[in-house]
C-alpha positions as CSV (number, residue, x, y, z in Angstrom):
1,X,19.9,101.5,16.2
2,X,20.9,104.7,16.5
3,X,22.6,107.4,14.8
4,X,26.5,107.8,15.2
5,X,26.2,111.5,14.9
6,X,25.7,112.0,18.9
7,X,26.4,109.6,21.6
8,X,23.2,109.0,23.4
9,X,22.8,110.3,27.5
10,X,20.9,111.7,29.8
11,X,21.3,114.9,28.9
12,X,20.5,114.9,25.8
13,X,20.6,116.3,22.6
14,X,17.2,116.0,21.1
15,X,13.8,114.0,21.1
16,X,14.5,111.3,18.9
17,X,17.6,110.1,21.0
18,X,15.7,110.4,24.3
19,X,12.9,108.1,22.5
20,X,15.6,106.0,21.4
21,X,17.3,105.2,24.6
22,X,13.4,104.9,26.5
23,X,12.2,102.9,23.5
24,X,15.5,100.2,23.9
25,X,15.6,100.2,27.8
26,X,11.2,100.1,27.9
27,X,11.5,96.9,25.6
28,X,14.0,94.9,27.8
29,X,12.2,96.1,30.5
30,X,9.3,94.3,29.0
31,X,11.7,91.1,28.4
32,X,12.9,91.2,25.4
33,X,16.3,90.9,24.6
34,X,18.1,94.1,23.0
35,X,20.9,95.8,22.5
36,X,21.3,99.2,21.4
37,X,23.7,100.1,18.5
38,X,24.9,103.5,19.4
39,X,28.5,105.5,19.4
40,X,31.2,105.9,21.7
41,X,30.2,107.4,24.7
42,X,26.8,107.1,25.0
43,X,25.1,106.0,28.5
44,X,21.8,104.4,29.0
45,X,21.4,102.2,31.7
46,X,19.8,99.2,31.6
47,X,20.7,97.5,28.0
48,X,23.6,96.4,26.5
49,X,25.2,98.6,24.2
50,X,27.3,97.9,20.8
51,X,29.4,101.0,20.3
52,X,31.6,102.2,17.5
53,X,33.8,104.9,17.6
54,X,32.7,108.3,17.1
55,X,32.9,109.6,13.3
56,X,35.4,112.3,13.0
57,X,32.9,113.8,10.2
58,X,29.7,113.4,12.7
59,X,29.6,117.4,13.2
60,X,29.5,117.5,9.3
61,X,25.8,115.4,9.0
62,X,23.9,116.9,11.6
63,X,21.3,118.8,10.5
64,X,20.2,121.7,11.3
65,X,16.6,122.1,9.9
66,X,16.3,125.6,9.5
67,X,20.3,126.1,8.8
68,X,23.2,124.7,6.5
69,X,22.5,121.6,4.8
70,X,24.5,117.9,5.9
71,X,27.7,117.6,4.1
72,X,28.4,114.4,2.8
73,X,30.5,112.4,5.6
74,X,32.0,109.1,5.0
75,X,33.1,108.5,8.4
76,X,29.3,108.4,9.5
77,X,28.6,106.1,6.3
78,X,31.6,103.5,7.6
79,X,30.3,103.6,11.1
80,X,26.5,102.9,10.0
81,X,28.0,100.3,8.0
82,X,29.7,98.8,11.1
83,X,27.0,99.1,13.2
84,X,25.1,96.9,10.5
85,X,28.3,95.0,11.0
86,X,27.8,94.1,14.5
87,X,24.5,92.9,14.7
88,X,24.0,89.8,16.1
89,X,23.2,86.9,13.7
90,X,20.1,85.7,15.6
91,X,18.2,89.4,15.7
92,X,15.0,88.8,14.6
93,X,14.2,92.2,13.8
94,X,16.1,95.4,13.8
95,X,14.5,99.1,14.8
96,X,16.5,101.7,13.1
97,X,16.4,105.5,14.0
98,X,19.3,106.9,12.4
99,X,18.7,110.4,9.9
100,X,21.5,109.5,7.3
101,X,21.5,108.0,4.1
102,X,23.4,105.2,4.5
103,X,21.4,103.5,7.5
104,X,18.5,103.2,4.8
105,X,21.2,101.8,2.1
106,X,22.8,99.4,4.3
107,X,19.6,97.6,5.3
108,X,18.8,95.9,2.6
109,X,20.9,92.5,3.9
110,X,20.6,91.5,7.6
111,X,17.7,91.0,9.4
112,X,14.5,93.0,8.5
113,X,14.3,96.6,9.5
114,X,11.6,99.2,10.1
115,X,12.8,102.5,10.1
116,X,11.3,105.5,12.2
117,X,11.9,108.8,10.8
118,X,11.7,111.4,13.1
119,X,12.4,114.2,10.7
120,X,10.5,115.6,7.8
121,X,11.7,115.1,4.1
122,X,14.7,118.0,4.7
123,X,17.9,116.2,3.1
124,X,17.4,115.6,-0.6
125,X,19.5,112.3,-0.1
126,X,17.6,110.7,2.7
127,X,14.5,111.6,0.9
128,X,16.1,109.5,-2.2
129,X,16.9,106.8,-0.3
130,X,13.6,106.3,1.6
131,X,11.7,106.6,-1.5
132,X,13.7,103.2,-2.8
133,X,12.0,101.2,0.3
134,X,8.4,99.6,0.7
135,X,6.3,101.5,3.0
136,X,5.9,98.4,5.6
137,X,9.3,99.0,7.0
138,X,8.9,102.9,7.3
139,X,7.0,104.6,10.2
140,X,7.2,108.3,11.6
141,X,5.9,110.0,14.8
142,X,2.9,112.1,13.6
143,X,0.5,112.3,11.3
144,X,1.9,115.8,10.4
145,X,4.9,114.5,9.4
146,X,3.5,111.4,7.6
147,X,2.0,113.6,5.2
148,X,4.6,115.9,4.8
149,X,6.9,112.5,3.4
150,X,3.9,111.6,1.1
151,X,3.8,115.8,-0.1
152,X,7.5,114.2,-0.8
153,X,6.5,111.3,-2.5
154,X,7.1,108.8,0.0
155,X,4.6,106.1,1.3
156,X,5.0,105.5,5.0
157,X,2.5,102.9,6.6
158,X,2.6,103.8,10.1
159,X,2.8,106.8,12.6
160,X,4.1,105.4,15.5
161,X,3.6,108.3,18.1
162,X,7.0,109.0,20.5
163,X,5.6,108.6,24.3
164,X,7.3,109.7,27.4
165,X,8.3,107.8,30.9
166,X,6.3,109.3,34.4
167,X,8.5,110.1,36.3
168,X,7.4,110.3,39.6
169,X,8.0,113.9,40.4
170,X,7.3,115.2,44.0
171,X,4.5,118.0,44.1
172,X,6.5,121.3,44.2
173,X,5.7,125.1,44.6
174,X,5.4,126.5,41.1
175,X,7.0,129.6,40.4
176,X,6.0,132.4,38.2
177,X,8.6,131.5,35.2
178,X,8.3,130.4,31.7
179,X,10.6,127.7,30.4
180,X,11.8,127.1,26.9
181,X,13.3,123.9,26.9
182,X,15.3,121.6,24.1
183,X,18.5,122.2,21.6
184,X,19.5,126.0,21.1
185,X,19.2,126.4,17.3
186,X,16.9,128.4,14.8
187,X,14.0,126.4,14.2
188,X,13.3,126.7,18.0
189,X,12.2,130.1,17.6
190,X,13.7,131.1,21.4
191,X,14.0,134.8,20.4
192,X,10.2,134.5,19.9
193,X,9.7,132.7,23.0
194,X,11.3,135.2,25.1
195,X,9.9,138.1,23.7
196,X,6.2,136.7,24.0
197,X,6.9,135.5,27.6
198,X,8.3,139.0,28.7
199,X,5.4,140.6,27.5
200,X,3.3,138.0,29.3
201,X,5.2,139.8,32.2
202,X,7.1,136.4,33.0
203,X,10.9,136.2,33.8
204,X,12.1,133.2,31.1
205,X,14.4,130.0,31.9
206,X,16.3,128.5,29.1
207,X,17.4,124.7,29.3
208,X,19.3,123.4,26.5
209,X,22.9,123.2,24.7
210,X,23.5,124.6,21.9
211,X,23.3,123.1,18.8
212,X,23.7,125.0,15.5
213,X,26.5,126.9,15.9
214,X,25.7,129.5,12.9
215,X,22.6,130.4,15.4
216,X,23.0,133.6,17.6
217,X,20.3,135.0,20.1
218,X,20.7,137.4,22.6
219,X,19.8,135.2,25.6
220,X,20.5,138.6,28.2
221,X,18.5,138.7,31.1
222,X,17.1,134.8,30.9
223,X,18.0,132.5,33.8
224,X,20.1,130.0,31.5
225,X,20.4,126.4,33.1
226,X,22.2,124.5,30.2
227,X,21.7,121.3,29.3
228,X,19.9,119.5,32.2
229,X,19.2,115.5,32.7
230,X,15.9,114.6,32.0
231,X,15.1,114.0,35.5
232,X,16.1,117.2,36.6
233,X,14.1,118.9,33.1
234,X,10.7,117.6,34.6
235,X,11.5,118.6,38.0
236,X,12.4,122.6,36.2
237,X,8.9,122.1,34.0
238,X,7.4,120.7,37.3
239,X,7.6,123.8,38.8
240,X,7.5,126.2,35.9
241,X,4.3,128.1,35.2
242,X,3.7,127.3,31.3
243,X,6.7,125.9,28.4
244,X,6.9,127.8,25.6
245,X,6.8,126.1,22.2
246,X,7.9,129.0,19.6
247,X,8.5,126.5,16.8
248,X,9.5,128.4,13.7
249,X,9.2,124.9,11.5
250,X,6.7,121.6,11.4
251,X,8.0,120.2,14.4
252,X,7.8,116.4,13.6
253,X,6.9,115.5,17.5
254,X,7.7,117.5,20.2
255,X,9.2,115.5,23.1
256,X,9.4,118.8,25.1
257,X,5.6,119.4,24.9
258,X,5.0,116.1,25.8
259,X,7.4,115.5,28.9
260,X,6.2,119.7,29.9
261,X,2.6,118.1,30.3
262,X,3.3,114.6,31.8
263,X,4.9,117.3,35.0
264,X,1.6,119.1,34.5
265,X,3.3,122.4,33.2
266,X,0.8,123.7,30.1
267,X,2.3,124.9,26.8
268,X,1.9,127.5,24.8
269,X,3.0,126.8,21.5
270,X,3.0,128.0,17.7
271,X,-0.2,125.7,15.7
272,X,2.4,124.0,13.5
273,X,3.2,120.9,12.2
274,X,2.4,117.9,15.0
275,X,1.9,120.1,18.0
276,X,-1.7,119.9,17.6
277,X,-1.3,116.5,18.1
278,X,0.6,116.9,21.3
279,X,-1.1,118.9,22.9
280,X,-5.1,119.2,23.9
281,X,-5.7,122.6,23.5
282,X,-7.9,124.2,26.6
283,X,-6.6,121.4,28.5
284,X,-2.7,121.3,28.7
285,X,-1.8,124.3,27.0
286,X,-3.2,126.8,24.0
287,X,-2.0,127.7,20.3
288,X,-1.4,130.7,18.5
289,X,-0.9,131.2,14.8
290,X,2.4,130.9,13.8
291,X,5.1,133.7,13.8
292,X,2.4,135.7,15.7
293,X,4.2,136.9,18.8
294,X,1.3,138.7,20.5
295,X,-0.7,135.7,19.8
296,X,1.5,133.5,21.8
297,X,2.0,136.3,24.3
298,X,-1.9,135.7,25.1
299,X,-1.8,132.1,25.0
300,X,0.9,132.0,27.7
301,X,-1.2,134.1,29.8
302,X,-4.3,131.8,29.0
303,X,-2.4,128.6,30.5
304,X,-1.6,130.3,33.8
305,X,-5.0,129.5,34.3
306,X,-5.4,125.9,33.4
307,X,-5.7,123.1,35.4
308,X,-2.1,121.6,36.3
309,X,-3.4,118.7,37.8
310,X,-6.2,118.3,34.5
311,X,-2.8,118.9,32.1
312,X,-0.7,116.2,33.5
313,X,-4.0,113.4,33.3
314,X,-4.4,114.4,29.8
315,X,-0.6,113.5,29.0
316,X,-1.3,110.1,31.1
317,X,-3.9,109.5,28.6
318,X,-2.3,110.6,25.1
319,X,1.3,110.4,25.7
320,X,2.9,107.6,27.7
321,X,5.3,105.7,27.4
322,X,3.8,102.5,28.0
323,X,1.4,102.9,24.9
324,X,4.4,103.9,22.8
325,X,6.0,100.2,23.6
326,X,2.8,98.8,22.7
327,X,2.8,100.4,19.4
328,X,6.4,99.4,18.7
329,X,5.5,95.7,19.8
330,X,3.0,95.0,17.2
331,X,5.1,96.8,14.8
332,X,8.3,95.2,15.2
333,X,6.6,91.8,15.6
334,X,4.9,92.5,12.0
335,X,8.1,93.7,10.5
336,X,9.8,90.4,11.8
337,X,7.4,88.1,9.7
């Protein structure tokens, strides 16, 4: 399950609803049967979906994690509680991923339900509702952000780790380019990742929509590609000389990191929240302290030197795909009990 907020595609908007879609269309790969609760307008090939319509309130409960908080939005509560609606009476168990209140309330009937939360404790309501629910049917995607729920108050029993597909990319010439990839919004920290990349002495391509719409950044002089399919996003990181991470928050994951290595593109990147995690530093990419521009300046410049071939074998070991599905096997399997 989904959230209704966005529809899911190939292009899109975050992390958690690329897992989402790999995570559903991985397991029937594997043969189970699934279908994926989702909204209107969503694509992902390879599983049935069970759509509602889109909730006229949906711009209302995004959240921006560095911007205005969610508004309350009934329309996204009535379509979480049709979703809940539509699920099949023989599911044996149910693998929820939606950021909203009401997809934690509405669980407690139906079939059982673990819940991955791929955000930290930001919205006061969410936080209230996960608290009411044992820790077996809660999971997150770092052990960064595990502790920041339990700095909350909230017991979460596992860290289930996103992973990423290989796509089979060929070998390409890489050009002399930094990349910032992922949703244009505040917490991104792109003004910092183009001013550290310039003075790195490297031209800077931007991939990504926009997201928070209070967010403005003067994107003048960057090679701006929009939001690109995710096949086409590791072919531009395949051939990019280092992704820059200029997180200005605790990134809870950081699918960008991950699919930037598994093309063998290093990262520079901000030492906050679960990008240690991500990424091996000396190996696929390098940190700087956080909000330190020069810092990061010199840790791009330190990846132009690393090992493409050595950064994409570290992701095959640490962030696949394939172990991710494992993970959410046993999981869901203990959950079902």
């Amino acid at each position: 399950m989904a959230s209704p907020v966005t529809p899911l595609s190939p292009r899109q908007v975050g992390g958690a609803q690329a897992f989402v879609s790999d995570l559903a269309v991985g397991l029937a790969r594997r043969g189970h049967e699934v279908r994926l609760h989702c909204t209107e307008g969503s694509v992902v090939p390879g599983v049935p979906l069970v759509m509602v319509p889109p909730p006229a309130d949906a711009a209302a409960a995004l959240v921006m994690p560095a911007g205005r908080a969610p508004e309350a939005a009934p329309g996204v509560a009535a379509a979480i509680a049709a979703m809940f609606k539509s699920i099949a009476p023989d599911t044996e168990v149910v693998s929820q991923h939606a950021f909203d209140a009401p997809a934690f309330e509405a669980a407690a009937t139906g079939p059982p339900v673990l819940h991955t939360l791929h955000l930290p404790p930001l919205v006061p309501a969410v936080v209230e509702a996960v608290a009411r629910l044992d820790a077996v049917h809660l999971a997150t995607v770092s052990e960064s952000c595990r502790a920041s729920w339990k700095r909350a108050g909230v017991e979460i029993a596992r860290v289930l780790r996103n992973g990423v597909p290989d796509l089979r990319i060929d070998s390409a010439l890489v050009d002399q380019a930094a990349l910032v990839a992922g949703r244009i919004s505040r917490e991104k920290g792109i003004d910092h990742a183009l001013r550290a990349a310039r003075a790195a002495g490297l031209p800077v391509r931007i991939a990504g929509a926009a997201y928070d719409p209070s967010y403005e950044v003067d994107l003048s002089g960057a090679e701006r590609l929009g939001a690109l399919p995710r096949d086409e996003l590791r072919r531009v990181m395949a051939r990019s000389a280092v992704t820059v991470c200029a997180v200005r928050w605790d990134e809870p994951f950081g699918l960008v990191a991950a699919e930037a290595q598994m093309a063998g593109c290093p990262v520079a990147a901000y030492r906050r929240g679960a990008l240690p995690e991500v990424i091996e530093e000396g190996v696929s990419g390098f940190f700087a302290e956080p909000d330190n521009i020069d810092g990061l300046s010199d840790a791009i410049r330190r990846c132009l030197n690393l090992d493409r071939s050595a950064v994409r074998s570290s992701a095959l070991k640490r962030l696949g795909l394939e172990e991710a599905l494992d993970r959410y096997e046993a999981a869901l399997k203990q959950v079902a009990r």
